[in-house]
N, C-alpha and C positions, 0 to 999 in steps of 0.2 A: 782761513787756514792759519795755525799755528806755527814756526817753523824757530828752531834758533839758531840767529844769523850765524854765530859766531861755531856752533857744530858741523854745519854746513861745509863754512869757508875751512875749517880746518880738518875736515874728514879729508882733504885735499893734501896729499903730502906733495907739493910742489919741490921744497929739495929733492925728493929722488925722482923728478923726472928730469929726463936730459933728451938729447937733440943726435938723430942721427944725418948728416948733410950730406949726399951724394958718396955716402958707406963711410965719410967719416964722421969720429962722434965731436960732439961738442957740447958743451952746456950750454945754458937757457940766456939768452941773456936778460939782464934787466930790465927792458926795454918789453921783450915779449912776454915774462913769468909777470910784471906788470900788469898786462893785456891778460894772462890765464885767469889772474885775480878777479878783474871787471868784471868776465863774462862770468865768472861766477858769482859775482856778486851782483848784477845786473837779474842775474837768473833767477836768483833767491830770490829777490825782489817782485818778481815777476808773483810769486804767490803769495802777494800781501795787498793792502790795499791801495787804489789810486796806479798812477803810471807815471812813468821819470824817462828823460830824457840824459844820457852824457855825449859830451862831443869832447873829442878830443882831436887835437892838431899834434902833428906830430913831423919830423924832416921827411919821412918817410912813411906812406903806410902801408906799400907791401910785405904779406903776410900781418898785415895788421888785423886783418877780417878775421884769419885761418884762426892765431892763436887767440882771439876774442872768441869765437865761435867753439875751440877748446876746452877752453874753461867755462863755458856754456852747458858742454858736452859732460862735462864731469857734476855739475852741481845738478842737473838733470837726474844723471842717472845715480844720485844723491839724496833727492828731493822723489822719485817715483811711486807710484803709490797704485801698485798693480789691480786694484778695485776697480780704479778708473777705466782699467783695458775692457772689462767685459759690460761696460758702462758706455763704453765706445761701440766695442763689438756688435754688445745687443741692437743699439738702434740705426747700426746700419739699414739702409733702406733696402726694400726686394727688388734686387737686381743687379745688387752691386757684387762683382767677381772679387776673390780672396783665395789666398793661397796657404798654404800649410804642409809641416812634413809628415808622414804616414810612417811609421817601425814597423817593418816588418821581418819576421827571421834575421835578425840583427843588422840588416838596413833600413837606409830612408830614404822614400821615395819622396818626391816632391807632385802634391796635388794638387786642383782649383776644381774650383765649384763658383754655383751661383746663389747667394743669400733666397731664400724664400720667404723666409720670416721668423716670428718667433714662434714654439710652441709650448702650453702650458703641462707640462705630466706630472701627476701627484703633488702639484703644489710646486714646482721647479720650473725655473721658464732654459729653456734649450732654443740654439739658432740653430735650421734649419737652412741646411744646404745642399744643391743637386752637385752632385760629383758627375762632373762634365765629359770624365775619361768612362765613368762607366754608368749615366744618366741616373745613379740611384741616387737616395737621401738616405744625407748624413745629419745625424744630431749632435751638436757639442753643448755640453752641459757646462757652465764656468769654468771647471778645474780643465777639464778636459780641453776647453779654448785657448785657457791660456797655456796646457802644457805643450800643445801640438804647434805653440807660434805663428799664430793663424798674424798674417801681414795684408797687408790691401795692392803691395806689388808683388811680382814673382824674385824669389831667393832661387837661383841657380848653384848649384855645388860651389864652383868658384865662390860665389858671393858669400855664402854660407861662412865656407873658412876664413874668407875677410873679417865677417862680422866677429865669429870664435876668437880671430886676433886681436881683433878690437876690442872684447869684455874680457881676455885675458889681460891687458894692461888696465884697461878700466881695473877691476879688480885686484889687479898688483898694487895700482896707486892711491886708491879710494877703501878708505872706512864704509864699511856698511852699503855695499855696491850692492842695488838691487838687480836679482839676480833675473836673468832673461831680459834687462830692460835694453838692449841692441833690439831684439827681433819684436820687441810692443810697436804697437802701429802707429802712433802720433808722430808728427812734423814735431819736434821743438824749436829747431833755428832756423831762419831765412836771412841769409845775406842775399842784399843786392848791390849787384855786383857785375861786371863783364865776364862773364862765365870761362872762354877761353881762356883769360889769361889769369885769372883766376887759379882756375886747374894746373897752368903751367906752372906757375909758382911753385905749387904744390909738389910739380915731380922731385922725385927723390931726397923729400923730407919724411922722414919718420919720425915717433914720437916715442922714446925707450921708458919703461921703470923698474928698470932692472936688468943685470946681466942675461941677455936671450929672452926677455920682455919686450918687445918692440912689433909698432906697426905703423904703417905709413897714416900720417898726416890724413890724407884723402878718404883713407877706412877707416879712422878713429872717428872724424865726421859722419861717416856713415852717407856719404853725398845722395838724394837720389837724383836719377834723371830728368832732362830737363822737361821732360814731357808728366814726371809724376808718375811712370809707368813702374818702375822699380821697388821694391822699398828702402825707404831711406828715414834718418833723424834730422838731417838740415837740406835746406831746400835753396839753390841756389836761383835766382830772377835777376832778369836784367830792369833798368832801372824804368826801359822806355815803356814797360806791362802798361797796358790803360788797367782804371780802375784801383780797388787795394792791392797793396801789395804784398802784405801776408794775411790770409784768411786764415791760416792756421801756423802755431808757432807761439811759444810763449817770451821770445826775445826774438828782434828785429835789428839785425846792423847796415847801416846804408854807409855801403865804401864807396869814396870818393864822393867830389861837390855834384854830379847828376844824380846820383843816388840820395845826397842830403837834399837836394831843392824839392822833393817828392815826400818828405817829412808829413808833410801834410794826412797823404795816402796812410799810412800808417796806422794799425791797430794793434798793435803788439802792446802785452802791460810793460815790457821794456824797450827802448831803443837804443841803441851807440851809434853816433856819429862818426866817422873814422876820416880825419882830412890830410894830406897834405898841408903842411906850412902857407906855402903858394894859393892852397884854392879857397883859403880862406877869405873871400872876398866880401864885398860891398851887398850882393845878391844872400849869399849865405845869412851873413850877418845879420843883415836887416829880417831874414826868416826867422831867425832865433833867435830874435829879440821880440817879433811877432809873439814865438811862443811864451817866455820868458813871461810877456804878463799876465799867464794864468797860471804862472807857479805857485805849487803848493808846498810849503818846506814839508810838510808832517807827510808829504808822500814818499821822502826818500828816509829808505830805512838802514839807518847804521849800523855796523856791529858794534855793540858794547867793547871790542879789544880796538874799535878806531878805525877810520877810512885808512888805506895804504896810498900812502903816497904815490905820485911818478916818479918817476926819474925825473932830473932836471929839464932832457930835451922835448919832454910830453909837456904840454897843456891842456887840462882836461878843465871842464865847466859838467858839472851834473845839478838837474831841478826836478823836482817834482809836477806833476799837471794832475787836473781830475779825471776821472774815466772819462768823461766823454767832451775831453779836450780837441776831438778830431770836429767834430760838428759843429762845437763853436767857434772854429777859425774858418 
């Protein structure tokens, strides 16, 4: 894939976003609009070749996840390429439940069905699904898939206007905001992370762009549950999951040093490292130096306008590896 970095990063208007903190406002500080930069630049990255790794140590890194996962969130729905949705859609397997909304006499009903399959008519292939409320089959033809926002969790009215809140900033702040790309079915981010406090963090931060443009932190994420029953864009795990730790997600942040020693698990074409000053230890170290010797420079991809600095109290290390730098450690 093609993308140009530097369209990307800048389809981002980061001066007109600000911070609303417990209903007062504030601007961004250096520190986080930093972090907004990464995750979109990490993200971009993400659909090029090869895979990279950043760590960054920092005094502090709560909310350090949230606003890496941000700017995740924006180069995402930046970078979308709504083809891919019925490319997803189509090969779900027969049996898997999906949800979608129904217009009817100028409302929306919320539906599920169960995948049967695909079917071919006059040369069109259509996914085949039984509508559970009323045991008939339904046909969705591409257009028709993706107009009705077919998700693989259930959107409850509540949820719905979350999401509405969330692509209305998205699209106040973002050039070129692919439109519907809240209700597309793909996982983009997985932080791992202690879910609880996580979320608390989270209370009562919004994210503004613009006068009466604002939506909380937690629904601009799009969070789902931790069960994956919901829909959701980031996927929150704890660090302890056996096994990978993201099977799906095209960037991976592991906050805090239990989440960085699981580096390894890892299959995401991006990672951020996110540490505390403090947990930068002997055990860490010696892991990222492990990696460090399959670094490939030519897999971290620059913008031509120049890497962004940190701030002074960031420390950041970013390298490149090959794709299947997981297998040979």
């Amino acid at each position: 894939m093609s993308i140009d970095m530097d369209e990307v990063l800048g389809a981002l208007r980061r001066d007109d976003l600000s911070l609303r903190a417990d209903g007062e406002p504030t601007s961004i500080p250096p520190w986080s609009d930093w972090l907004v930069w990464l995750g979109q630049w990490m993200r971009a990255q993400a659909a090029l070749e090869g895979r990279r790794i950043a760590v960054v140590r920092m005094p502090s890194r709560r909310l350090g996840a949230a606003f890496t996962a941000v700017g995740a969130v924006f180069a995402s729905a930046r970078l979308h390429d709504d083809s891919l949705d019925w490319e997803g859609l189509r090969g779900l397997p027969p049996g898997t439940k999906i949800f979608w909304c129904e217009p009817a006499s100028g409302k929306s009903t919320r539906r599920s069905g169960i995948v049967s399959g695909l079917r071919q008519i006059e040369g069109g292939d259509f996914m085949e699904v039984v509508v559970e409320a009323q045991k008939s089959k339904r046909l969705f033809a591409k257009a028709a898939a993706l107009s009705y926002g077919i998700t693989l969790g259930p959107v409850s009215a509540q949820a719905d206007e979350r999401l509405a809140a969330a692509e209305r900033v998205i699209r106040a702040a973002l050039t070129d905001a692919a439109q519907g790309w809240m209700r597309s079915p793909a996982i983009e981010c997985t932080i791992v992370t202690e879910r609880t406090s996580f979320l608390s963090d989270l209370d009562g931060l919004a994210i503004c762009a613009g006068p009466g443009v604002e939506v909380s932190c937690s629904d601009l994420l799009a969070i789902a549950d931790s069960g994956g029953r919901s829909h959701g864009k980031t996927r929150v795990a704890p660090a302890r999951s056996d096994g990978v730790l993201d099977e799906s997600g095209a960037i991976t942040i592991l906050d805090g040093a239990s989440a960085a020693v699981r580096i390894g698990d890892t299959i995401a074409r991006s990672v951020v490292v996110l540490l505390d000053q403090s947990e930068y230890d002997e055990e860490v170290e010696q892991l990222i130096q492990t990696f460090l010797g399959f670094a490939v420079d030519a897999h971290i991809h620059a913008p031509a306008s120049g890497v962004m600095a940190p701030p002074a109290s960031i420390e950041a290390l970013i390298f490149g590896l090959p794709l299947q730098s997981r297998s040979q450690i």
